[in-house]
Backbone atoms as SQL, in Angstrom:
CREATE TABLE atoms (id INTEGER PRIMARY KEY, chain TEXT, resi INTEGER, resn TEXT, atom TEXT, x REAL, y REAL, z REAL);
INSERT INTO atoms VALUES
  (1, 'A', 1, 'UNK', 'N', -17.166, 24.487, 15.660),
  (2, 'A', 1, 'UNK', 'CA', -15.962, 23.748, 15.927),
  (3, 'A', 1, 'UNK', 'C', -16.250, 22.271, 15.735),
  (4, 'A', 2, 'UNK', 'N', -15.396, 21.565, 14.858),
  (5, 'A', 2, 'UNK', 'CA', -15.413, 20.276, 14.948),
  (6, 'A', 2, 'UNK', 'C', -13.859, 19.775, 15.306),
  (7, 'A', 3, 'UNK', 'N', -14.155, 18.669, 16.178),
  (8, 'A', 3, 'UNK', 'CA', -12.971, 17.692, 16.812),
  (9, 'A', 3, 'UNK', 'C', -13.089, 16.670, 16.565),
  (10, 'A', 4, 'UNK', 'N', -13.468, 15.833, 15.564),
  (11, 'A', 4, 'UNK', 'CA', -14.153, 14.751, 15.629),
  (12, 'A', 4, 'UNK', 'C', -13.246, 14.771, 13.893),
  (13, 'A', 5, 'UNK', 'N', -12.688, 13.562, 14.444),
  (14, 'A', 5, 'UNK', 'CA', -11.567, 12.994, 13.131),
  (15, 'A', 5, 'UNK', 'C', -12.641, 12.233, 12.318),
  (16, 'A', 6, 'UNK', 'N', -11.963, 12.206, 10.969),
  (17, 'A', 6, 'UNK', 'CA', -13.228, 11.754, 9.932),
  (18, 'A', 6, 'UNK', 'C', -13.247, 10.280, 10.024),
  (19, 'A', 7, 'UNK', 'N', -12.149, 9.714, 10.565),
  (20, 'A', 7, 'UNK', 'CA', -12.706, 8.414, 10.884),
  (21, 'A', 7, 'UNK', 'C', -13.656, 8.158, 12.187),
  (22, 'A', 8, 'UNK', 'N', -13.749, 8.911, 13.254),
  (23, 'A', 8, 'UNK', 'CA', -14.567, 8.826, 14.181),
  (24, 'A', 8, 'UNK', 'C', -16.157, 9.113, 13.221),
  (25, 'A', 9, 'UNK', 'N', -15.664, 10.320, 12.789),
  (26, 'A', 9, 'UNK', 'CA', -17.262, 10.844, 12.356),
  (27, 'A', 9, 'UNK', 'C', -17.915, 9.609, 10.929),
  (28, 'A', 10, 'UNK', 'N', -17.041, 8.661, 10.536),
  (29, 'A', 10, 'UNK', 'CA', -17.377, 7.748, 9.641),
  (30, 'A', 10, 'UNK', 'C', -17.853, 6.641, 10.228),
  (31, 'A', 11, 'UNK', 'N', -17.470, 6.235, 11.828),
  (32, 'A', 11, 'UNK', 'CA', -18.109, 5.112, 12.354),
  (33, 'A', 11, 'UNK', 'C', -19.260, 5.640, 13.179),
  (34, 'A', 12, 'UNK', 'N', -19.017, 6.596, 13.567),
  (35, 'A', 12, 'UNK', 'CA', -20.908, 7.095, 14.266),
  (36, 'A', 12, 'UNK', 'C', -21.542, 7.243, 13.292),
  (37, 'A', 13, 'UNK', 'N', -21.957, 7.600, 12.064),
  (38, 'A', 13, 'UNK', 'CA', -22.130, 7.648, 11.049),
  (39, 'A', 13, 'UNK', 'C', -22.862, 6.260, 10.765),
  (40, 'A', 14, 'UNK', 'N', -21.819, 5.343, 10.597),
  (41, 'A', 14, 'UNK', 'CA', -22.383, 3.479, 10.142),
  (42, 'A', 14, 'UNK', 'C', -23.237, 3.450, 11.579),
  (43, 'A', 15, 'UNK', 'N', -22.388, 3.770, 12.731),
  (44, 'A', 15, 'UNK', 'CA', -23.664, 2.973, 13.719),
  (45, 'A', 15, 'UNK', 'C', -24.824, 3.466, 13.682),
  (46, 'A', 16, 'UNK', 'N', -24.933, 4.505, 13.196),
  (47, 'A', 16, 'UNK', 'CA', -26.480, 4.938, 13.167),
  (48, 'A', 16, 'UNK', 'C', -27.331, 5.041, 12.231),
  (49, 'A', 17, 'UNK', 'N', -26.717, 4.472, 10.959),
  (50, 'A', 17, 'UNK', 'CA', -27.413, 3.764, 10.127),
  (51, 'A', 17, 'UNK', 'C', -27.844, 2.450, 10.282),
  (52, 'A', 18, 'UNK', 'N', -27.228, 2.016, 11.176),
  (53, 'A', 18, 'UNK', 'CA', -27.786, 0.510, 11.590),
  (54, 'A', 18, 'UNK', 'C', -28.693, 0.512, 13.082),
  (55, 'A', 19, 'UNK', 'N', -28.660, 1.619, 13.234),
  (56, 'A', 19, 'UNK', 'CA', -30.307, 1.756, 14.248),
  (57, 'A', 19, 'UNK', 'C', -31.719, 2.248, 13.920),
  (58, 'A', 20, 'UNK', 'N', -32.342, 1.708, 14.361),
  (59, 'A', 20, 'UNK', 'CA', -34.121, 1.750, 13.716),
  (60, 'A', 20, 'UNK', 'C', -34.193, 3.178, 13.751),
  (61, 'A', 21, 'UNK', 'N', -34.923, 3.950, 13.449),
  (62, 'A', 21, 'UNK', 'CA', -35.529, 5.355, 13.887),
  (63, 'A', 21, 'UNK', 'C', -35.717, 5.630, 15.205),
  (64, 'A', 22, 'UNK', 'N', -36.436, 4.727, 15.650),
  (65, 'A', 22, 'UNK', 'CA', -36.986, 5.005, 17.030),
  (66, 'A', 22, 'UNK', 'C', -35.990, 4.784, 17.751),
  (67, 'A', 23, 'UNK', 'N', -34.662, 3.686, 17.910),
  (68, 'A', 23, 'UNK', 'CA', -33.819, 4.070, 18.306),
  (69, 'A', 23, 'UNK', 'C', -32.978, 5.600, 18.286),
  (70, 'A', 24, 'UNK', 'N', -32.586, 6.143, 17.194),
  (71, 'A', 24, 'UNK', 'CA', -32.422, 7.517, 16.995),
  (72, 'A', 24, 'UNK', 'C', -33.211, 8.600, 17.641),
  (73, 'A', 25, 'UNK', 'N', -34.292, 8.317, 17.713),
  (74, 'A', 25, 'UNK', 'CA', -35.123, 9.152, 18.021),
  (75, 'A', 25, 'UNK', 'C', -35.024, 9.294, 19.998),
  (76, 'A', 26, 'UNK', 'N', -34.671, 7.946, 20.000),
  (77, 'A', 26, 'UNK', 'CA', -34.709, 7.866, 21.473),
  (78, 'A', 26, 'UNK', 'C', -33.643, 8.667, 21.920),
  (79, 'A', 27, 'UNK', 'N', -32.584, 8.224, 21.552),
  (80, 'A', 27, 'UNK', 'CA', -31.521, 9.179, 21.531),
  (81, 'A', 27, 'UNK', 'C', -31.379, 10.109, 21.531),
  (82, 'A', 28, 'UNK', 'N', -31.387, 10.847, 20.811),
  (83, 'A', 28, 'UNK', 'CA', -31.866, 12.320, 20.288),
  (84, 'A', 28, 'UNK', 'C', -32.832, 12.861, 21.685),
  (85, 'A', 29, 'UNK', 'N', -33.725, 12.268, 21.776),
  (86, 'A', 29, 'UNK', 'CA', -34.967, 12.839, 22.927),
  (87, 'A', 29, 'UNK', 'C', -33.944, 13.163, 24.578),
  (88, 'A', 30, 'UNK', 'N', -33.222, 11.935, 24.370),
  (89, 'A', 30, 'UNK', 'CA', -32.412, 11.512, 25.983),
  (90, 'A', 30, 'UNK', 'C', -31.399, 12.941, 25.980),
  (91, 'A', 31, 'UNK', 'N', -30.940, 13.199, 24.816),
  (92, 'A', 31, 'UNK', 'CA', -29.515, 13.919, 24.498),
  (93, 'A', 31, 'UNK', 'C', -30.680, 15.627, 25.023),
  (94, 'A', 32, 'UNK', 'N', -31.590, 15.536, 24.363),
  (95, 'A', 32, 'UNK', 'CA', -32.477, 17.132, 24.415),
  (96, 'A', 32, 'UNK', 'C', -32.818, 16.980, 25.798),
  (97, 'A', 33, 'UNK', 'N', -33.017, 16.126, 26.769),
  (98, 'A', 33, 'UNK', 'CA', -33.571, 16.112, 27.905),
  (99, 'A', 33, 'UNK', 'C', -32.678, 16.349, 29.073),
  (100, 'A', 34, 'UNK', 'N', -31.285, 16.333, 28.801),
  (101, 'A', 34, 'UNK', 'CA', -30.142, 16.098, 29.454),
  (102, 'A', 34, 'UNK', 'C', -30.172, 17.978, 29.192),
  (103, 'A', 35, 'UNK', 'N', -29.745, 18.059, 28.198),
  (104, 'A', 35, 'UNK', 'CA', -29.521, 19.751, 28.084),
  (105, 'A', 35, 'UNK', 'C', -30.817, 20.314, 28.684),
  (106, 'A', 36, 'UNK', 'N', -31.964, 20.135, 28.824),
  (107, 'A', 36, 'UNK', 'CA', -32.698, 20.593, 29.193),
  (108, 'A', 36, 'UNK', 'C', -32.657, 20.729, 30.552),
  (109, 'A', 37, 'UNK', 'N', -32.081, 19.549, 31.710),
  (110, 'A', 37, 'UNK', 'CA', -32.108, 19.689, 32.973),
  (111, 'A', 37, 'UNK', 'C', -30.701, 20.316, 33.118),
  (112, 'A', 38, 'UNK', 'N', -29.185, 20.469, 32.553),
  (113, 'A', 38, 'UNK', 'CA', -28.417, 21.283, 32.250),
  (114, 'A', 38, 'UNK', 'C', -28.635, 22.784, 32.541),
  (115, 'A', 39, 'UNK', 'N', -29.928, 23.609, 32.053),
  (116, 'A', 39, 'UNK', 'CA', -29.791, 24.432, 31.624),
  (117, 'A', 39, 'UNK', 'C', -30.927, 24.687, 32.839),
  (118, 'A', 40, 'UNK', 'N', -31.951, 24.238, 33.193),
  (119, 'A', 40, 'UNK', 'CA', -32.717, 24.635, 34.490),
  (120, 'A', 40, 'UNK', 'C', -31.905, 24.516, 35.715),
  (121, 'A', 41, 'UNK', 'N', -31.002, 23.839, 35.558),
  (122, 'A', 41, 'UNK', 'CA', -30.529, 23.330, 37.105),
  (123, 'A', 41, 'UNK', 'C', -29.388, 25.202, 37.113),
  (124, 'A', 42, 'UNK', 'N', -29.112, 25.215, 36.032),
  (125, 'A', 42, 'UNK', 'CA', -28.344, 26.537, 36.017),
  (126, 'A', 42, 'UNK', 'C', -29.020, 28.335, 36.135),
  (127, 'A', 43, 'UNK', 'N', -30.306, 28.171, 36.174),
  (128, 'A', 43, 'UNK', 'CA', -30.926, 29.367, 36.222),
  (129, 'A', 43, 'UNK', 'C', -31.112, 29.668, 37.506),
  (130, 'A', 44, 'UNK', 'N', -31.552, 30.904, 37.837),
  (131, 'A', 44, 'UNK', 'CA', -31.430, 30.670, 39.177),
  (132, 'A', 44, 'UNK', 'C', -33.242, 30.730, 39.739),
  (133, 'A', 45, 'UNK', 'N', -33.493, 30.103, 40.889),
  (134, 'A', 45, 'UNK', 'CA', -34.686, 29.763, 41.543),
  (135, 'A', 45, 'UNK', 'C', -36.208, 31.050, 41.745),
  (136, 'A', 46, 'UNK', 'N', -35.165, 32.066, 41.799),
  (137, 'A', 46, 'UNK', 'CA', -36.456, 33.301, 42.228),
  (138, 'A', 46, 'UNK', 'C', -36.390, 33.691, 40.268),
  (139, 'A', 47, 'UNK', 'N', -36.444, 33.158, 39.507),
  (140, 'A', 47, 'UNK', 'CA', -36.888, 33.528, 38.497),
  (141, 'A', 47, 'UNK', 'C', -38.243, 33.289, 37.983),
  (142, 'A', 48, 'UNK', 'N', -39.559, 34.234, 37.987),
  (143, 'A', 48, 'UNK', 'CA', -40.763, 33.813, 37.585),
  (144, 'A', 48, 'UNK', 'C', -40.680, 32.628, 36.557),
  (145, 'A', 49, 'UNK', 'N', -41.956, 32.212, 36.249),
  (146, 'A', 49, 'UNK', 'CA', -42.608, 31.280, 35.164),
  (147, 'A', 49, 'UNK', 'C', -41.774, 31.798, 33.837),
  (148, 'A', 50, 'UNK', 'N', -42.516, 33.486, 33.422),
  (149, 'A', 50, 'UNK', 'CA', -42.057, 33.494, 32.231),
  (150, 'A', 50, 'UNK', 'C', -40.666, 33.872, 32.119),
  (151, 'A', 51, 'UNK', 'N', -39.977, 34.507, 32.872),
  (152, 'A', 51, 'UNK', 'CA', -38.051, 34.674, 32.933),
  (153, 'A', 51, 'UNK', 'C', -37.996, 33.273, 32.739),
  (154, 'A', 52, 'UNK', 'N', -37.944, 32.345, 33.505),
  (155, 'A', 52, 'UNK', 'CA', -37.315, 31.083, 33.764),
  (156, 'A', 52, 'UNK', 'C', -37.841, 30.591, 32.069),
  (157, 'A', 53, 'UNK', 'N', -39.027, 30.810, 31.685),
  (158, 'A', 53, 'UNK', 'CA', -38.983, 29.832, 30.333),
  (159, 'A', 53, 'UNK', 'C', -38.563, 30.698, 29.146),
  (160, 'A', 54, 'UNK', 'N', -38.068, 32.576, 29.329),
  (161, 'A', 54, 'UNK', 'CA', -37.281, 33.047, 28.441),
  (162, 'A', 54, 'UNK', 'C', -35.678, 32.813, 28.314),
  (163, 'A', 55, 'UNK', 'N', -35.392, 32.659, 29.824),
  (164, 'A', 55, 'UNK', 'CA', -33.954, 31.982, 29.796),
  (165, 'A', 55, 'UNK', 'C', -33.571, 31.170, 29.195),
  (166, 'A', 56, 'UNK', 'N', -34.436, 30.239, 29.255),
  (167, 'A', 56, 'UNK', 'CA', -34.130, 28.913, 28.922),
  (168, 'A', 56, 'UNK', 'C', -34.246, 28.851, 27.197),
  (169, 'A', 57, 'UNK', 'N', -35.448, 29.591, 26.810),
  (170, 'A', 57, 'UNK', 'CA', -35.090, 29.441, 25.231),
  (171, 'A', 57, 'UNK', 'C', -34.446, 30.232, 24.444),
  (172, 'A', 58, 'UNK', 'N', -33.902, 31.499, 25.443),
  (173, 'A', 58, 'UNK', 'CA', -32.490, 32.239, 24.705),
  (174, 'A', 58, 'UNK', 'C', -31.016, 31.592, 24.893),
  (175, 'A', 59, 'UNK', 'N', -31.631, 30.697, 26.100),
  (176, 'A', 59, 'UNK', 'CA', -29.919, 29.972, 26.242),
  (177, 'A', 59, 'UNK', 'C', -30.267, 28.717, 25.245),
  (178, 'A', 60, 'UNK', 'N', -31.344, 27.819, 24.624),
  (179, 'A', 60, 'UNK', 'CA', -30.960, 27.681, 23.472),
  (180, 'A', 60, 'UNK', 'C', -31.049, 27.407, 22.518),
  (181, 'A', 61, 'UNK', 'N', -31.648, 28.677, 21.963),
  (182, 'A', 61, 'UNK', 'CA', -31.650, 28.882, 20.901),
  (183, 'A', 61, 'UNK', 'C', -31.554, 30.409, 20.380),
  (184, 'A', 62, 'UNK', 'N', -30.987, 30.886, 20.993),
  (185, 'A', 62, 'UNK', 'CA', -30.841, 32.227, 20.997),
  (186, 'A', 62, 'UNK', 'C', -29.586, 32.293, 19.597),
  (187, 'A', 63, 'UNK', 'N', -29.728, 33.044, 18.925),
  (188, 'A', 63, 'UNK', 'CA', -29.305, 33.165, 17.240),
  (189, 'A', 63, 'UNK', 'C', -29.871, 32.144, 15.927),
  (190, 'A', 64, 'UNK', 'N', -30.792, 31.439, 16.908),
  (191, 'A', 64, 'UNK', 'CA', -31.451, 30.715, 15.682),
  (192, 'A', 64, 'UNK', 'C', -33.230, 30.799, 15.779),
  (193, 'A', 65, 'UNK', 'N', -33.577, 31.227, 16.349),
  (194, 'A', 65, 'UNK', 'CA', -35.158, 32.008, 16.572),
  (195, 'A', 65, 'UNK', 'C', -34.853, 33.201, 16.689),
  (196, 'A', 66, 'UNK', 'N', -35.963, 34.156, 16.266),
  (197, 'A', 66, 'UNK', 'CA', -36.032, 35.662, 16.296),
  (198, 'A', 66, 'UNK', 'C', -36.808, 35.630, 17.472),
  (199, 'A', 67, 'UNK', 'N', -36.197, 36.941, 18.595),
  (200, 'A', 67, 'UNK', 'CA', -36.645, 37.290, 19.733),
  (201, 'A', 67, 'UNK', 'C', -38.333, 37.369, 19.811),
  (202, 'A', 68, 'UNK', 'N', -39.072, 37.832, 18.891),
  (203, 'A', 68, 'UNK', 'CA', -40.426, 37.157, 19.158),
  (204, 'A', 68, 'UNK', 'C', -40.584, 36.031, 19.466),
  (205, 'A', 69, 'UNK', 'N', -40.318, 35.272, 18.248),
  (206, 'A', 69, 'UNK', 'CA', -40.102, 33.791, 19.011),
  (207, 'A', 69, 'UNK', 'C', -40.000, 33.525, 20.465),
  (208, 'A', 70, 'UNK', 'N', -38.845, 33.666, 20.796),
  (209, 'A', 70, 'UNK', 'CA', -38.352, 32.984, 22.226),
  (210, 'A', 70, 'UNK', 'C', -39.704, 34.032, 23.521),
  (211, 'A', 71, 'UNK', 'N', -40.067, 35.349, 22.237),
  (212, 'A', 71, 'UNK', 'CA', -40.956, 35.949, 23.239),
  (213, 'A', 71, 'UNK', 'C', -41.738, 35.435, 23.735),
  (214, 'A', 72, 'UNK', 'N', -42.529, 34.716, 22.509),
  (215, 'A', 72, 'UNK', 'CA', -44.316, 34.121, 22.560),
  (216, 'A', 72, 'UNK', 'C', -43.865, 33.215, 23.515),
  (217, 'A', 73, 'UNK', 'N', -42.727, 31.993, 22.774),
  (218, 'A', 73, 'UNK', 'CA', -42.474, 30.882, 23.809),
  (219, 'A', 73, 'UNK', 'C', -42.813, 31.343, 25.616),
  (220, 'A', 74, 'UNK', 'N', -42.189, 32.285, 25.781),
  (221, 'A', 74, 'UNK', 'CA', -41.762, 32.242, 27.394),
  (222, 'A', 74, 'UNK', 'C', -43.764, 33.110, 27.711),
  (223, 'A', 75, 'UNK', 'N', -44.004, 34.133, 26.875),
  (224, 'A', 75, 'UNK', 'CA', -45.242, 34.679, 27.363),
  (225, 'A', 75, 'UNK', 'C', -46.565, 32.773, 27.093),
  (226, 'A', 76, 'UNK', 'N', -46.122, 31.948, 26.669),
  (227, 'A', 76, 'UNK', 'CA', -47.582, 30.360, 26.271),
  (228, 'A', 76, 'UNK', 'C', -47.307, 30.104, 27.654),
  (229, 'A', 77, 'UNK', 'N', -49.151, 29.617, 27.743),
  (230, 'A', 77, 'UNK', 'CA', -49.719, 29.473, 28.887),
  (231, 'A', 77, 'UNK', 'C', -50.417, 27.877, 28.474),
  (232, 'A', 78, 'UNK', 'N', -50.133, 26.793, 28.099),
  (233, 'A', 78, 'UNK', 'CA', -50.233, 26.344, 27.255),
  (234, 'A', 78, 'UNK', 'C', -49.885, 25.189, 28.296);
């Protein structure tokens, strides 16, 4: 789904060509870190180590990794 009129999506667009990388990057990191406490604060508490870190990478990315994937993820001791 997009909602985002092509003139909106033409000025986020310029502004972020006029930010360094590392600005972007910062961004980007803040935006993944936000969903990340999103998505723990929503699981629930008596979930072991590895449930709690399979939840979390089927909620998201679940249709874009193959279930091994999200397997190994939640079984790393790492």
């Amino acid at each position: 789904m997009n909602d985002t009129s092509p003139e909106m999506e033409r000025m986020v667009t310029e502004r972020y060509k006029l930010m360094s990388p590392d600005q972007r990057m910062r961004i980007a990191s803040s935006m993944f870190e936000t969903a990340r406490a999103i998505i723990e604060s929503s699981l629930p508490l008596t979930l072991t180590r590895r449930e709690r870190r399979l939840a979390f990478a089927r909620r998201l990315y679940s249709g874009e990794l193959p279930d091994a994937a999200l397997l190994a993820f939640a079984d790393w001791n790492g």
